[in-house]
N, C-alpha and C positions, 0 to 999 in steps of 0.2 A: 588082656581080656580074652575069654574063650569063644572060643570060634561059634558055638550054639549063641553067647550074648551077641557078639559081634553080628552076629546073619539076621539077629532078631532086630538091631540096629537098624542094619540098614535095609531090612525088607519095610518096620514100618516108614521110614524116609523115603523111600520107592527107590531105593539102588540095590534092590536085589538081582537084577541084571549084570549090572559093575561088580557085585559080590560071584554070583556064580563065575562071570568073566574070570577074574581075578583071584579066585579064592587060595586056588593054590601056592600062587604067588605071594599073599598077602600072609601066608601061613609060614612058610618056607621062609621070608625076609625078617617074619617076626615086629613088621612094621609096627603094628596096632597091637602089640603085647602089652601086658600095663601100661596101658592109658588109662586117661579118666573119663569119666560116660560122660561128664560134662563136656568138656574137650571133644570128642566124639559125636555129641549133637550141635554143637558150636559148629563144626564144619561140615557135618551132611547139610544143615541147613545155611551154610551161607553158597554152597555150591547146588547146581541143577540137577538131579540127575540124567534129565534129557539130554543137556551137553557131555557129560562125565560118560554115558554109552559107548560114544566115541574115541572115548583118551585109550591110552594104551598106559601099560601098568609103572612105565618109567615117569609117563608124565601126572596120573596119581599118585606114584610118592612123593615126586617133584612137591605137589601141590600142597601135600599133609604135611611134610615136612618142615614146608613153609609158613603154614596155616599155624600148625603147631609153635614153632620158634615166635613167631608173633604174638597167642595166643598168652604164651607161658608169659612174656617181657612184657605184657600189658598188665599184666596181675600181678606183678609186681610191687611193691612197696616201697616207691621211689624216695620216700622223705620218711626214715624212720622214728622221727623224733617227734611227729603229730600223732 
């Protein structure tokens, strides 16, 4: 995702704070590079950003990492024979 959509993400979710924090970070790791926007408002919104002001940039990846791997194994197609 580019960085212009990415800021436009999470300015309107209200983590434009965590974005400026982080931006560099998040750029440089490549974290949130091709993701899906769906994926991407899936987790601004099940996370605060009032708490998230506070994390530091090891424990948001921690988190998306996570958010994500879970995200992906739910949308799965556990039974493909229905």
């Amino acid at each position: 995702m580019r960085n212009c959509k990415l800021e436009d993400l999470l300015e309107q979710a209200g983590w434009s704070t965590v974005y400026e924090k982080h931006q560099y970070k998040i750029w440089i790791t490549g974290i949130m590079d091709h993701q899906d926007e769906d994926l991407m408002h899936a987790f601004l919104d099940s996370y605060s950003p009032e708490d998230s002001e506070k994390i530091c940039f090891d424990e948001l990846a921690f988190h998306y990492q996570i958010f994500k791997n879970i995200y992906e194994k739910n949308s799965l197609n556990l039974f493909s024979w229905n």
